[in-house]
C-alpha positions in Angstrom: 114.7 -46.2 -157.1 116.0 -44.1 -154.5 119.5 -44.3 -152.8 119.4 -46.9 -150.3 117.7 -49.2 -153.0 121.2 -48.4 -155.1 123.4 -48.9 -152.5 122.3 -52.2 -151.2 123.2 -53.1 -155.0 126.7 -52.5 -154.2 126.9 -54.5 -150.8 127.4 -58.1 -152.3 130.4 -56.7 -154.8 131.8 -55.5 -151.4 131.1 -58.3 -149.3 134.4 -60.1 -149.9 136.5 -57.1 -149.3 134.8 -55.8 -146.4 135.4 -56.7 -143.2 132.3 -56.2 -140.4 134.3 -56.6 -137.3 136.9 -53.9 -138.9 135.6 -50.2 -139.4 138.0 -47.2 -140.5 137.3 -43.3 -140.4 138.4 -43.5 -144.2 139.3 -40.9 -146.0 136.2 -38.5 -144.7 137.4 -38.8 -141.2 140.9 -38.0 -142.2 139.9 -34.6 -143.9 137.9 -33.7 -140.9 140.6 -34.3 -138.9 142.7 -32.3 -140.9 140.3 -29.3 -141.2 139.9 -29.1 -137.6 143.9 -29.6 -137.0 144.0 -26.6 -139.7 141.1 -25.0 -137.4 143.1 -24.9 -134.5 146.9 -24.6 -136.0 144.9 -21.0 -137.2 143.3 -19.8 -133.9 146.5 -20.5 -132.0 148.5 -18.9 -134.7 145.6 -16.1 -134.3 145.9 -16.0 -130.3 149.5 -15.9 -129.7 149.4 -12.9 -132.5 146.8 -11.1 -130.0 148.6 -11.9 -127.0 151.5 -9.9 -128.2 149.7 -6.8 -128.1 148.4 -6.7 -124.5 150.5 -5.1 -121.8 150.5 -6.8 -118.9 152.0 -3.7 -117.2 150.0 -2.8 -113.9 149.5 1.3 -113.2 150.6 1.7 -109.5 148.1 2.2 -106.9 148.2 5.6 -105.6 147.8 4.6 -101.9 150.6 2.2 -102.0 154.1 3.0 -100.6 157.1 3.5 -103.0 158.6 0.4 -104.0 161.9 1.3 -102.9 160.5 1.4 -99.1 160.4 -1.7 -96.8 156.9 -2.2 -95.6 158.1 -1.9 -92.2 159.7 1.7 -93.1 156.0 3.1 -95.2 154.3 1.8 -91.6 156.9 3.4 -89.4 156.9 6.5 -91.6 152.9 6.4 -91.4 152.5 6.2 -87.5 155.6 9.2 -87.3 153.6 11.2 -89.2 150.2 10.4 -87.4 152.2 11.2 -84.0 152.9 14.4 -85.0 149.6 15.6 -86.8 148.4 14.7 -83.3 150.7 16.9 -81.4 150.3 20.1 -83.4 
């Protein structure tokens, strides 16, 4: 007798108590759901731990004015300076 054989035995004890038109995840849907909520409550848990450690701090580009100069000032200084390479 194999398996399916056994359980169509038990179908007429559960035919008064189950309902056809009403299916439920039952208790081996709600422990999937709660591994995977445990799933992702850890990776989250993991990510924000990694997130912590990277510096989001930028190294400043070498060719870019001082940030205490208005662009207008870094481009005035630049063509002053181009003026008078030109006249020496």
């Amino acid at each position: 007798m194999n398996v399916s054989q056994a359980m169509t035995q038990f179908v007429p004890l559960a035919a008064d108590t189950f309902d056809k038109n009403k299916v439920t995840p039952g208790i081996l849907g709600f422990l999937v759901f709660a591994a995977l909520a445990v799933g992702v409550w850890a990776l989250m848990k993991s990510m924000n731990r990694h997130m912590g450690k990277v510096s989001f701090e930028e190294a400043p580009d070498p060719d870019a004015p001082a940030p205490s100069e208005a662009p207008e000032k870094a481009s005035a200084k630049a063509t002053l300076s181009k003026d008078s390479a030109q006249r020496e």
